[in-house]
Structures are given as C-alpha cells and as structure tokens.
PyMOL Python script that loads the backbone (N, CA, C, O; Angstrom):
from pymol import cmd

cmd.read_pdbstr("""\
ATOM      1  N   UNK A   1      -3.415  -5.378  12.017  1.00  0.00           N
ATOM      2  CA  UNK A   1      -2.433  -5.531  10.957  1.00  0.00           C
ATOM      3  C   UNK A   1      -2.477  -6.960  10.386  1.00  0.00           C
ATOM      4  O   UNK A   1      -2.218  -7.225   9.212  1.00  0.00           O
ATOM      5  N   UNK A   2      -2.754  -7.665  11.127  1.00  0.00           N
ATOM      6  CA  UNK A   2      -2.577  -9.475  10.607  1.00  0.00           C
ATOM      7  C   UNK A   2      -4.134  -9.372   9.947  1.00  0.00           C
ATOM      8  O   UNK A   2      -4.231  -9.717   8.769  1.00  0.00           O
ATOM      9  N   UNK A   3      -5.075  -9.019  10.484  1.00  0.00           N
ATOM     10  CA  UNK A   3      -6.576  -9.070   9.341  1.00  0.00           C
ATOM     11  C   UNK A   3      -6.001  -8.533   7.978  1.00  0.00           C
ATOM     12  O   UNK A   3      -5.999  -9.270   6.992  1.00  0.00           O
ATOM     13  N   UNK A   4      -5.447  -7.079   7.917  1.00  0.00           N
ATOM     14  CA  UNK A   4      -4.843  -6.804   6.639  1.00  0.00           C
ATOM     15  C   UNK A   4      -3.575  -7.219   5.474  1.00  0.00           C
ATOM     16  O   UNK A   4      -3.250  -6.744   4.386  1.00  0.00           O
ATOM     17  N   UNK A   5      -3.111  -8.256   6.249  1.00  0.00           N
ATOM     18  CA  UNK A   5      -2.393  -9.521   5.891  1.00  0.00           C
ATOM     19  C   UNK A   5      -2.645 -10.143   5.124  1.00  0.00           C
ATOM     20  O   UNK A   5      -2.297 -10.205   3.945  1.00  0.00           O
ATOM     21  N   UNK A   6      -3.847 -11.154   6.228  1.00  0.00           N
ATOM     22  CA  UNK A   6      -4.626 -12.110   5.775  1.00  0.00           C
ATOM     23  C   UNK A   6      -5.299 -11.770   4.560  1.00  0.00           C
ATOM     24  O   UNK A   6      -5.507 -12.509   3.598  1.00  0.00           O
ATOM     25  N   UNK A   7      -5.658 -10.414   4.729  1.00  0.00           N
ATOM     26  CA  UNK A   7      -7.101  -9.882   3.416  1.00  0.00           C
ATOM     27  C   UNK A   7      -6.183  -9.790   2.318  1.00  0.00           C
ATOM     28  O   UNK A   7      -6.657  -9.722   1.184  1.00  0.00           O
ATOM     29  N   UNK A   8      -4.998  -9.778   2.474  1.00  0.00           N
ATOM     30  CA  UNK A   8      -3.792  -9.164   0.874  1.00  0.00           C
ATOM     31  C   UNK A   8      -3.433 -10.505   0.646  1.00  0.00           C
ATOM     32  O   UNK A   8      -2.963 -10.687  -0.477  1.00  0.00           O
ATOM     33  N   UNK A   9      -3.508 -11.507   1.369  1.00  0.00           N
ATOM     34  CA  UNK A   9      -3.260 -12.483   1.120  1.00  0.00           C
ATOM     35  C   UNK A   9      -4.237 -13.511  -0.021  1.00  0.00           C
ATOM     36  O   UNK A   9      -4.077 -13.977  -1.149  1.00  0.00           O
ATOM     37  N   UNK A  10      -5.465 -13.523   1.198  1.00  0.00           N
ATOM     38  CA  UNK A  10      -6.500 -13.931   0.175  1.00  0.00           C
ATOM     39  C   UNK A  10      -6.799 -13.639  -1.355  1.00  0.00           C
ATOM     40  O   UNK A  10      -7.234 -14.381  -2.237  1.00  0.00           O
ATOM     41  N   UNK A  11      -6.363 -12.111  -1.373  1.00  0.00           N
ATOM     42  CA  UNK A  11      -6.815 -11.574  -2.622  1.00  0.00           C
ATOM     43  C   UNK A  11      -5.702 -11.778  -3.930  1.00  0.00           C
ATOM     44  O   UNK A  11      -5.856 -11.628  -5.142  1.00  0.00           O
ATOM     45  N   UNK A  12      -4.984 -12.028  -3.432  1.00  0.00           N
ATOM     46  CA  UNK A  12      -3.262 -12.399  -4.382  1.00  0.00           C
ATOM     47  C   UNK A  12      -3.624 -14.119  -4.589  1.00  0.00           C
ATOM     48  O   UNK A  12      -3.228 -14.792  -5.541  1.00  0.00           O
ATOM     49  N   UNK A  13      -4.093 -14.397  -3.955  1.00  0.00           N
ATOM     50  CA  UNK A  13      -4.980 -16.096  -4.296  1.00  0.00           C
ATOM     51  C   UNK A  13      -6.055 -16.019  -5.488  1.00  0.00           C
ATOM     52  O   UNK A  13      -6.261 -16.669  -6.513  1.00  0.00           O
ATOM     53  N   UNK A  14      -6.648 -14.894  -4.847  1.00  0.00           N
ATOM     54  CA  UNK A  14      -8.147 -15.491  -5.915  1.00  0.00           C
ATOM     55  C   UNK A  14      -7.668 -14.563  -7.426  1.00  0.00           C
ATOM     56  O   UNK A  14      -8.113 -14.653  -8.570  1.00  0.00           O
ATOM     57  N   UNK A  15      -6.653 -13.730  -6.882  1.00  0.00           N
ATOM     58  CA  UNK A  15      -5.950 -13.230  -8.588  1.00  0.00           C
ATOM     59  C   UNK A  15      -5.472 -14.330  -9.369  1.00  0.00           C
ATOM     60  O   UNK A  15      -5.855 -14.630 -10.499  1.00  0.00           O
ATOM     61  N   UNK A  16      -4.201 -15.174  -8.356  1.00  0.00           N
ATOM     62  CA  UNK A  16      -3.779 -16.385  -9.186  1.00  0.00           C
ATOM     63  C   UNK A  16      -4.418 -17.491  -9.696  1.00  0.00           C
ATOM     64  O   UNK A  16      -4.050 -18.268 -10.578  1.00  0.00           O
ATOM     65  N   UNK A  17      -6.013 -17.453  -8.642  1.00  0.00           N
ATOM     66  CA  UNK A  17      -7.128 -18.382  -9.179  1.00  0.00           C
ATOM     67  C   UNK A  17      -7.919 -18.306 -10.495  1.00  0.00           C
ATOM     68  O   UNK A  17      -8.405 -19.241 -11.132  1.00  0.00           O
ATOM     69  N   UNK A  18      -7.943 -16.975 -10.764  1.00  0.00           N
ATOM     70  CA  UNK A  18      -8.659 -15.837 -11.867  1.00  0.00           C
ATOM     71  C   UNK A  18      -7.699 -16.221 -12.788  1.00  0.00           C
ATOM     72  O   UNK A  18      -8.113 -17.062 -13.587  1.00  0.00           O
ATOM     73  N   UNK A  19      -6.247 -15.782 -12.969  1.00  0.00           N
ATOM     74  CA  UNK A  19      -5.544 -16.094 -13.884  1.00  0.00           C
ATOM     75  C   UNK A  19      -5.439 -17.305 -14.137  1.00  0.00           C
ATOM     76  O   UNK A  19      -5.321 -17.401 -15.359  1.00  0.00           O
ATOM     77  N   UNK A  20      -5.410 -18.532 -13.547  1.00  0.00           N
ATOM     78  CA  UNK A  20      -4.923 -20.018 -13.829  1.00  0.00           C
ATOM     79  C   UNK A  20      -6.471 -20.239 -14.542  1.00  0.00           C
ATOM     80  O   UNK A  20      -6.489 -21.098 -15.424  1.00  0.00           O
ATOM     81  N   UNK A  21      -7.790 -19.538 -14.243  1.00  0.00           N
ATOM     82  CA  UNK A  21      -9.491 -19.889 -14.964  1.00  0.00           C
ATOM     83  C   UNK A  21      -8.941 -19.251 -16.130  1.00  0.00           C
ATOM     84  O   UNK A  21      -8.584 -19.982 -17.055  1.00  0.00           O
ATOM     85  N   UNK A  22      -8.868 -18.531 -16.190  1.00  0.00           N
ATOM     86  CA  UNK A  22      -8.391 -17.367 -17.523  1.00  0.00           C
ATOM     87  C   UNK A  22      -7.931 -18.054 -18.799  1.00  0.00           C
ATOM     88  O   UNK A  22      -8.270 -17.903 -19.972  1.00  0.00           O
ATOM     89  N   UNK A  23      -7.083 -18.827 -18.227  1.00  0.00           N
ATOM     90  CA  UNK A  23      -5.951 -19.561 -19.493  1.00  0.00           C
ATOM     91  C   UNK A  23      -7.361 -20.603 -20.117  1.00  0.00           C
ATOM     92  O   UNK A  23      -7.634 -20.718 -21.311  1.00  0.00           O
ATOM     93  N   UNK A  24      -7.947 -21.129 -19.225  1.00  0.00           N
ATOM     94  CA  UNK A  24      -8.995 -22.045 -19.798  1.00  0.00           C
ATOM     95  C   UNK A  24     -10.077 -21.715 -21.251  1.00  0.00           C
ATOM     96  O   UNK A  24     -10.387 -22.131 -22.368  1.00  0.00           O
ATOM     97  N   UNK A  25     -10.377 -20.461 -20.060  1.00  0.00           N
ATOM     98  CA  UNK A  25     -11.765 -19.789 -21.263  1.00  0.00           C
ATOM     99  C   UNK A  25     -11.273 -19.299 -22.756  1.00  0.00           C
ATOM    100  O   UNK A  25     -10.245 -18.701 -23.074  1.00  0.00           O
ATOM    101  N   UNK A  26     -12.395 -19.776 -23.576  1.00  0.00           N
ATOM    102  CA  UNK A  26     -12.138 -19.494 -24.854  1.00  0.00           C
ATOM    103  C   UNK A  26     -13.226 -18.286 -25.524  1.00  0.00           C
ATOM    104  O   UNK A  26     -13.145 -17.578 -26.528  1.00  0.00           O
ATOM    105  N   UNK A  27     -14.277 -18.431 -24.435  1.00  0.00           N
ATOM    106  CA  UNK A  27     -15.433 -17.616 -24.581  1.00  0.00           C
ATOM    107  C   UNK A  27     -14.853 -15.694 -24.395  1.00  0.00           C
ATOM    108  O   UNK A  27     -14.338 -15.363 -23.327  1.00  0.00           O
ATOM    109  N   UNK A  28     -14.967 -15.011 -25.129  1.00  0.00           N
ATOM    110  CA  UNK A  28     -14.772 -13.494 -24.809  1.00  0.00           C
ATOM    111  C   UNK A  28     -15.538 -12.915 -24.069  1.00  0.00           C
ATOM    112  O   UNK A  28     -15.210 -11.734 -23.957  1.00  0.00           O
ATOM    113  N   UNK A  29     -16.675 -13.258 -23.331  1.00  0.00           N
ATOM    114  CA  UNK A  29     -17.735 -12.568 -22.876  1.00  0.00           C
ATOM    115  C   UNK A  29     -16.875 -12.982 -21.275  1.00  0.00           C
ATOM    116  O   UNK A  29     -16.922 -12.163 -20.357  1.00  0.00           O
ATOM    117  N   UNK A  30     -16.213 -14.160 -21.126  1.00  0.00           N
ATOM    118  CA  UNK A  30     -16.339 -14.752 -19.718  1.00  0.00           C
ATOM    119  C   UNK A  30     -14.925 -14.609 -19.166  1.00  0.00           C
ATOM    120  O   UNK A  30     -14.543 -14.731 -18.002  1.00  0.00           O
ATOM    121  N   UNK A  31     -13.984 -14.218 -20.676  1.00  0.00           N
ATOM    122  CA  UNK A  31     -12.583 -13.831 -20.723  1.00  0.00           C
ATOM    123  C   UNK A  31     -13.019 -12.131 -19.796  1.00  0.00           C
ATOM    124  O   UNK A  31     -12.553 -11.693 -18.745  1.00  0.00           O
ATOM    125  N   UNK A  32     -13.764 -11.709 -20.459  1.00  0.00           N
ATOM    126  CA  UNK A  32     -13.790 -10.329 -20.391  1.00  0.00           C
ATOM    127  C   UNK A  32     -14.050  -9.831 -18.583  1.00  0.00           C
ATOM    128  O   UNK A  32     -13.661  -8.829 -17.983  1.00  0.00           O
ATOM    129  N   UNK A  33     -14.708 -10.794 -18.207  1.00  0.00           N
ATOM    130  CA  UNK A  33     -15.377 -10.474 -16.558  1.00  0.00           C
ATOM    131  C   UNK A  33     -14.140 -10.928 -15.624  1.00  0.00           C
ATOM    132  O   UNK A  33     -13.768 -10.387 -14.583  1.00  0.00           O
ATOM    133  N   UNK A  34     -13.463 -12.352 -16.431  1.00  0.00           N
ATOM    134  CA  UNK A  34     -12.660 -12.600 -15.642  1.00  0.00           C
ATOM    135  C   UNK A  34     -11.146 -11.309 -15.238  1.00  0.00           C
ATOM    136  O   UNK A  34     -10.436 -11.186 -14.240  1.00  0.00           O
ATOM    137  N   UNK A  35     -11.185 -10.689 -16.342  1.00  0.00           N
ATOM    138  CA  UNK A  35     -10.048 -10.093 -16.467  1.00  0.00           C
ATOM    139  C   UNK A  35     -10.851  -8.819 -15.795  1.00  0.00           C
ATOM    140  O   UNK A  35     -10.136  -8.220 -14.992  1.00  0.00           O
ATOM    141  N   UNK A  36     -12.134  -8.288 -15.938  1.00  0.00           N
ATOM    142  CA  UNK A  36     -12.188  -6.885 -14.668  1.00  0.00           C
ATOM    143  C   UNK A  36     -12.299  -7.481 -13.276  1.00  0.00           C
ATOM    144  O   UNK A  36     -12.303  -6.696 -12.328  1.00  0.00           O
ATOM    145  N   UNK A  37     -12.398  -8.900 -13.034  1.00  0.00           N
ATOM    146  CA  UNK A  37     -12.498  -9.315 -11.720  1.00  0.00           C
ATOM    147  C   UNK A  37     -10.646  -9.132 -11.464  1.00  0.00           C
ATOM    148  O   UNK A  37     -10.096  -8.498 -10.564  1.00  0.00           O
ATOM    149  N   UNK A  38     -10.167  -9.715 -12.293  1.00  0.00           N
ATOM    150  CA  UNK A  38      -8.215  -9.397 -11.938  1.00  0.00           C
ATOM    151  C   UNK A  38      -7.946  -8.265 -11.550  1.00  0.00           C
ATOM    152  O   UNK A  38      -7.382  -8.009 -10.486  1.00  0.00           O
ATOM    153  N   UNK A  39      -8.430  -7.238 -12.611  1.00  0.00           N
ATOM    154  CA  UNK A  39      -8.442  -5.494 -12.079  1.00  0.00           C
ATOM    155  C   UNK A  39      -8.535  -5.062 -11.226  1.00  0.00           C
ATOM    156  O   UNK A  39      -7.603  -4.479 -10.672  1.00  0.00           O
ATOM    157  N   UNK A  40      -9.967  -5.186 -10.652  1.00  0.00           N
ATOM    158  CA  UNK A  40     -10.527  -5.187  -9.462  1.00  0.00           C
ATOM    159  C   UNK A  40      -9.675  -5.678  -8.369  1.00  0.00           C
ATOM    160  O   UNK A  40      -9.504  -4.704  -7.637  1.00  0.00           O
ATOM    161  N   UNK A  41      -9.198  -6.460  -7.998  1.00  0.00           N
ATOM    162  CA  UNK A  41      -8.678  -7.239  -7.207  1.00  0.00           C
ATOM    163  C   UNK A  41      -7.533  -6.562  -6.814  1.00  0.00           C
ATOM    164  O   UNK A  41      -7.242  -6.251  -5.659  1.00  0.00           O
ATOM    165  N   UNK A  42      -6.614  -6.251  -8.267  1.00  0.00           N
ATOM    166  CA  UNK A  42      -5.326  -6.197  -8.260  1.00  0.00           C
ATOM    167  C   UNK A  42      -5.442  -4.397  -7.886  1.00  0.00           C
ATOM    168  O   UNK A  42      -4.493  -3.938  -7.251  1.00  0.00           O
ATOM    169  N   UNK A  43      -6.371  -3.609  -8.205  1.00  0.00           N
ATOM    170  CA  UNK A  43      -7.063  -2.435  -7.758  1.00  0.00           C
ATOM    171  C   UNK A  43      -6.624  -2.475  -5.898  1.00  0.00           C
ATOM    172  O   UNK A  43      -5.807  -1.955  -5.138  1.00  0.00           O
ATOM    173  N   UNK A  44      -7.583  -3.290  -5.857  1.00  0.00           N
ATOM    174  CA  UNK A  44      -7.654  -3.396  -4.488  1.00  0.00           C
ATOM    175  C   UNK A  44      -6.231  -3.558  -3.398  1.00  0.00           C
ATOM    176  O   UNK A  44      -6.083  -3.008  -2.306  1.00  0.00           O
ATOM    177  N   UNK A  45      -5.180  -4.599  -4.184  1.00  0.00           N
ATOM    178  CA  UNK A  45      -4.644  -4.598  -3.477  1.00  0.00           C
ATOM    179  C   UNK A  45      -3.435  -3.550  -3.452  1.00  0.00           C
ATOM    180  O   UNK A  45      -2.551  -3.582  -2.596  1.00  0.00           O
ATOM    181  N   UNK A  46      -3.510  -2.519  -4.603  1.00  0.00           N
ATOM    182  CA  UNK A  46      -2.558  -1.562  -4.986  1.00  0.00           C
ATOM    183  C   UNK A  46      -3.049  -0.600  -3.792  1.00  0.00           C
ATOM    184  O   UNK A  46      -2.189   0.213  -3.453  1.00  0.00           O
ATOM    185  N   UNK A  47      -4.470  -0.526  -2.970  1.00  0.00           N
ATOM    186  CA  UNK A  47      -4.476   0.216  -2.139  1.00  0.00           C
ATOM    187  C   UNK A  47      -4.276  -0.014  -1.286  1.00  0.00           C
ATOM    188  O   UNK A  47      -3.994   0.830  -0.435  1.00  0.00           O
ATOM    189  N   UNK A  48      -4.324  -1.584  -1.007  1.00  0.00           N
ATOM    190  CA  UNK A  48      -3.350  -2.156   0.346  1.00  0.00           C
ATOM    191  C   UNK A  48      -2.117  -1.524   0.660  1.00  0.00           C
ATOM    192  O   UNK A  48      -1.780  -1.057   1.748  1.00  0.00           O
ATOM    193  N   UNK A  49      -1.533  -1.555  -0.310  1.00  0.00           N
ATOM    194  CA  UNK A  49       0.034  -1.642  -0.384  1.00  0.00           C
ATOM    195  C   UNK A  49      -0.092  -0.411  -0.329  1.00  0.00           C
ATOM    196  O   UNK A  49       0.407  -0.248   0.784  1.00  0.00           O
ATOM    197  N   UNK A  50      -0.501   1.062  -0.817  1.00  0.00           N
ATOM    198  CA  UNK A  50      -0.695   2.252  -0.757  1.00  0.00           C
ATOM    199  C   UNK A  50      -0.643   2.786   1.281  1.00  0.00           C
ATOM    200  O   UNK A  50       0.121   3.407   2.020  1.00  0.00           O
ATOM    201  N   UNK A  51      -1.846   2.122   1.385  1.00  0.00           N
ATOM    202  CA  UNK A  51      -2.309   2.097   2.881  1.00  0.00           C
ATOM    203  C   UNK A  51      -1.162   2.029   3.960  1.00  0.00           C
ATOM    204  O   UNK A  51      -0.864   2.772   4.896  1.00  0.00           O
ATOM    205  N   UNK A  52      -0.593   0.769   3.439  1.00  0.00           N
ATOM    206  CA  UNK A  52       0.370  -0.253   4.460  1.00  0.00           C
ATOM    207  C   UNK A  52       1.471   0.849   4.546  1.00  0.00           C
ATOM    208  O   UNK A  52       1.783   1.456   5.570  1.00  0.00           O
ATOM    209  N   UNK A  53       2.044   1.018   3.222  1.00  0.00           N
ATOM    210  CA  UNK A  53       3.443   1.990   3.077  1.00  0.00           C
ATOM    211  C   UNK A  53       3.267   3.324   3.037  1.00  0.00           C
ATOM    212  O   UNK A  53       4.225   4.028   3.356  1.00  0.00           O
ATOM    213  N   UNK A  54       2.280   3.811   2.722  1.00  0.00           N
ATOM    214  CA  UNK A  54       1.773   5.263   3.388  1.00  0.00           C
ATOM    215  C   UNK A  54       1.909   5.392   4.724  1.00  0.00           C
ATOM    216  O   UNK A  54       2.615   6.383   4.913  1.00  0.00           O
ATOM    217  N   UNK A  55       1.537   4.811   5.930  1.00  0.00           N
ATOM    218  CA  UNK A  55       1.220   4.990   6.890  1.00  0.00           C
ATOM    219  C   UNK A  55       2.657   5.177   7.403  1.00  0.00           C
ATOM    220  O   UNK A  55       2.942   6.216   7.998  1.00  0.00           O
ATOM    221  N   UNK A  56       3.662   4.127   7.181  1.00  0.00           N
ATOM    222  CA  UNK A  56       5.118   4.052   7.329  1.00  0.00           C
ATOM    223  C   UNK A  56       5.692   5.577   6.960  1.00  0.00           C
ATOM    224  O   UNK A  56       6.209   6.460   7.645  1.00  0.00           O
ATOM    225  N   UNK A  57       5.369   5.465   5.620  1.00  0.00           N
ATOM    226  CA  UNK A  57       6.198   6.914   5.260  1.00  0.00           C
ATOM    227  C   UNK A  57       5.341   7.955   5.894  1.00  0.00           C
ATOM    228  O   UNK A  57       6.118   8.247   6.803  1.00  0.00           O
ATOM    229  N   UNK A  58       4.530   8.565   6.044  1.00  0.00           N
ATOM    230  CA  UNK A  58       3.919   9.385   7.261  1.00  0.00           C
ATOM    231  C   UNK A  58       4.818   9.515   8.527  1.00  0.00           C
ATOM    232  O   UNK A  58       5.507  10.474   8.875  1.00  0.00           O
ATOM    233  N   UNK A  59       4.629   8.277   9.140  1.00  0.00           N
ATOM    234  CA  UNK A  59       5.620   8.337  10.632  1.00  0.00           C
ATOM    235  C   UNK A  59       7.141   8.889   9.619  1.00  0.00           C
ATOM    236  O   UNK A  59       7.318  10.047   9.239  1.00  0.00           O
ATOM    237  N   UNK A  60       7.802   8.065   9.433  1.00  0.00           N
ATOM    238  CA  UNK A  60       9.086   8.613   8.976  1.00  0.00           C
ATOM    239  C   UNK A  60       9.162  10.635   8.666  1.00  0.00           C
ATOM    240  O   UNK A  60       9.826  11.524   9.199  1.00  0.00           O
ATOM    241  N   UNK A  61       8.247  10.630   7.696  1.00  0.00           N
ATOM    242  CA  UNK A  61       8.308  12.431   7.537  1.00  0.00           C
ATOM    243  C   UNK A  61       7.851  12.772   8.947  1.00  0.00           C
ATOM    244  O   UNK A  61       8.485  13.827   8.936  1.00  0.00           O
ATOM    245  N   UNK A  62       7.370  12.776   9.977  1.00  0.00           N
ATOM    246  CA  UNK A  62       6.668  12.939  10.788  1.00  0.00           C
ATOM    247  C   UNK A  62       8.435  12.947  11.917  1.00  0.00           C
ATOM    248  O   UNK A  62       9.043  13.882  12.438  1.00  0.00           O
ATOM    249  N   UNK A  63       8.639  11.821  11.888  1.00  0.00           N
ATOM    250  CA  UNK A  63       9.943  11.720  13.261  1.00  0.00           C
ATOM    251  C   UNK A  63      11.452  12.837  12.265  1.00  0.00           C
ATOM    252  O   UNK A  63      12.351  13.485  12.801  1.00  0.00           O
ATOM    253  N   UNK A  64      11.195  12.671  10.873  1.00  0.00           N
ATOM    254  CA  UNK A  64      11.885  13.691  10.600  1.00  0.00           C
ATOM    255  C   UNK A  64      12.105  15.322  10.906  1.00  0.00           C
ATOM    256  O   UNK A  64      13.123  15.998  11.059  1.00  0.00           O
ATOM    257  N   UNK A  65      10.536  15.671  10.925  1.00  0.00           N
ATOM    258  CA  UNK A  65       9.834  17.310  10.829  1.00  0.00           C
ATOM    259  C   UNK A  65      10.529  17.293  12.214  1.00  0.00           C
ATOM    260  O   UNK A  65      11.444  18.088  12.426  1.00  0.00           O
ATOM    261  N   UNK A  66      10.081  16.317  13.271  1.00  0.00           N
ATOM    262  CA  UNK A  66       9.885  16.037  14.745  1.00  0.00           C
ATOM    263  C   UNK A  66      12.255  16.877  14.653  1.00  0.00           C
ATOM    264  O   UNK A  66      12.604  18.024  14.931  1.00  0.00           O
ATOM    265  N   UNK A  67      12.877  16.088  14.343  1.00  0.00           N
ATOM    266  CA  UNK A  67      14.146  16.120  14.264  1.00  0.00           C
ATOM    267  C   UNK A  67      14.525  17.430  13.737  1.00  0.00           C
ATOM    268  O   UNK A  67      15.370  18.092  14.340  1.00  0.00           O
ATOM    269  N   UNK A  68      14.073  17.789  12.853  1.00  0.00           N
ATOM    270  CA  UNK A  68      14.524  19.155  12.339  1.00  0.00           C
ATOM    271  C   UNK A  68      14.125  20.399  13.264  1.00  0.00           C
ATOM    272  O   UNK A  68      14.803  21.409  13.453  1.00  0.00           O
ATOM    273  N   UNK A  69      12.784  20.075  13.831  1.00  0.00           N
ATOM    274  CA  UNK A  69      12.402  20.992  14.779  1.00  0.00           C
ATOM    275  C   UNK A  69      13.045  20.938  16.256  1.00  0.00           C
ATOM    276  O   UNK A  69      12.885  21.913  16.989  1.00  0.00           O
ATOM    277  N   UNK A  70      13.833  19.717  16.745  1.00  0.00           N
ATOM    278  CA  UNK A  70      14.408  19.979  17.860  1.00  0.00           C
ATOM    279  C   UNK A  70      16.020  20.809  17.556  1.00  0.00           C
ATOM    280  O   UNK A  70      16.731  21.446  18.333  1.00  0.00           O
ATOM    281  N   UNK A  71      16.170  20.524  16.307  1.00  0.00           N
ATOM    282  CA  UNK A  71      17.885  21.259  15.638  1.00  0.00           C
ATOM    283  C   UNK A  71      17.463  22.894  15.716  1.00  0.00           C
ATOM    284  O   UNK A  71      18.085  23.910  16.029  1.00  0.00           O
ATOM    285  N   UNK A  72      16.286  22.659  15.335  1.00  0.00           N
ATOM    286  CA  UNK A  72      16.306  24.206  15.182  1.00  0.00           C
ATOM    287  C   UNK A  72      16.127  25.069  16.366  1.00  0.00           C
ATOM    288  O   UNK A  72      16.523  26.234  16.411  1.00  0.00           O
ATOM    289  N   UNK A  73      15.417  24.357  17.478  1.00  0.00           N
ATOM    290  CA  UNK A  73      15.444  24.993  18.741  1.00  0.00           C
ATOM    291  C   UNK A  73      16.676  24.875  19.420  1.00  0.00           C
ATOM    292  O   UNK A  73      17.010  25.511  20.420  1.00  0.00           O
ATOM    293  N   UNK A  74      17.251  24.123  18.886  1.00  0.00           N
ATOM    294  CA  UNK A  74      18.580  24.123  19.969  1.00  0.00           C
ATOM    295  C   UNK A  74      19.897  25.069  19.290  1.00  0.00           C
ATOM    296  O   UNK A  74      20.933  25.425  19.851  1.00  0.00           O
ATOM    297  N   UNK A  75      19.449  25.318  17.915  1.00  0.00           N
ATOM    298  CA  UNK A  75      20.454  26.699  17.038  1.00  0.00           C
ATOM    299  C   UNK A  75      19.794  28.049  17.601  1.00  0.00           C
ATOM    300  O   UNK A  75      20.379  29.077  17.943  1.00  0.00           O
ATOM    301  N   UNK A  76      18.530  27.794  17.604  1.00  0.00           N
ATOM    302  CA  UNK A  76      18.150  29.253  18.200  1.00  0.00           C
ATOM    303  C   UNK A  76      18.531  29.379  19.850  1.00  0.00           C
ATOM    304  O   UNK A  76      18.912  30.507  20.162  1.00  0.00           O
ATOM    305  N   UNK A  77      18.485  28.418  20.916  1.00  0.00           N
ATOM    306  CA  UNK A  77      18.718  28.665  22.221  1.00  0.00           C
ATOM    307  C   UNK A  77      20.210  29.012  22.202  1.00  0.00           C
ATOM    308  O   UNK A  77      20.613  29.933  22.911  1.00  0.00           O
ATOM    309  N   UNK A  78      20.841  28.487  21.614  1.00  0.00           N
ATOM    310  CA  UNK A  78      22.219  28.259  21.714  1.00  0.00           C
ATOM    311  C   UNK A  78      22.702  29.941  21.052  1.00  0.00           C
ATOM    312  O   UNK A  78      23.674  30.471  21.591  1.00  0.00           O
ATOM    313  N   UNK A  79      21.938  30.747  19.824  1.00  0.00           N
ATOM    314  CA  UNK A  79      22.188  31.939  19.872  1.00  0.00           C
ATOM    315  C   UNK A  79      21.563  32.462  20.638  1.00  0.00           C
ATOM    316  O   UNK A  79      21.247  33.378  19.879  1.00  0.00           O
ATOM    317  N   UNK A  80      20.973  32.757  21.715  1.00  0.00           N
ATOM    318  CA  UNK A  80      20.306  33.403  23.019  1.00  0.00           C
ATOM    319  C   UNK A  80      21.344  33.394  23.600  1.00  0.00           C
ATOM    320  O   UNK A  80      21.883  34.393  24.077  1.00  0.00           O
ATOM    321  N   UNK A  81      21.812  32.143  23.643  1.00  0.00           N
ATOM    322  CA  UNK A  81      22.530  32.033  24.987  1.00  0.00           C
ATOM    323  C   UNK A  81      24.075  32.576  24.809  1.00  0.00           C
ATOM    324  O   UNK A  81      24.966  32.688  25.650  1.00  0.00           O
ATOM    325  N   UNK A  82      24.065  32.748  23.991  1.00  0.00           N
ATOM    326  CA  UNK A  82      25.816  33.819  23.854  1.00  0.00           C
ATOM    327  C   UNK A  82      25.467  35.439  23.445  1.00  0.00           C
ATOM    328  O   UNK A  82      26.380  36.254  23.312  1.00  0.00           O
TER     329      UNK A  82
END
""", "prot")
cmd.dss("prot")
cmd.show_as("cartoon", "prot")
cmd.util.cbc("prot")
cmd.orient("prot")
C-alpha cells in the first residue's frame, strides 16, 4: 500500500511539473505532448484512485451481503423453531 502511495504521489508531482513547463511553452507542437503527457498521468492516477476505493467498496458490499445473509438465517431458524 505505501509503494502505491508513493507511486500517486510521484505522479501528482510530475503533473504539477508538466503544468508549471506548460505555462512556459509557446511552441504548439511541445504544448501539445506536454498536455497528453498530463492526460496520461492524470489517466493513470484516476485508476489509482479507482483501484484504492474499489477495493474498499468491495469489502464493504462484501461484509454487507456477509450481514444480510446471517439476518436471513436467523429469520428462517427462528421460523423452524416455533
């Protein structure tokens, strides 16, 4: 988890590095690479964040299903048992 930190970290750097070059260039050819390198990046880290909070919400639906399925065994034992 801290490598995938570090890696969201780095990459939110070399975006703000990309953008602070960006303001410089006047050239369109060098505007143009810089800004699919931002994409890219910012690409990348939308799947971080996808990854990171996916995995969370997984467990959560997961200890939910887990919860609904012990309610329901204990409505059905509980009509057995009368």
């Amino acid at each position: 988890m801290m490598d995938m930190i570090e890696f969201e970290n780095t990459l939110q750097e070399r975006v703000q590095d990309l953008k602070l070059k960006l303001k410089d260039y006047d050239s369109l050819p060098a505007s143009d690479i810089l800004i699919n390198e931002i994409d890219m990046f910012e690409s990348i880290l939308g799947r971080l964040i996808d990854l990171k909070y996916g995995a969370e919400t997984r467990a959560i639906e997961v200890a939910n299903a887990n919860n609904d399925f012990k309610q329901a065994n204990h409505l059905l034992y509980s009509c057995y048992m009368h």
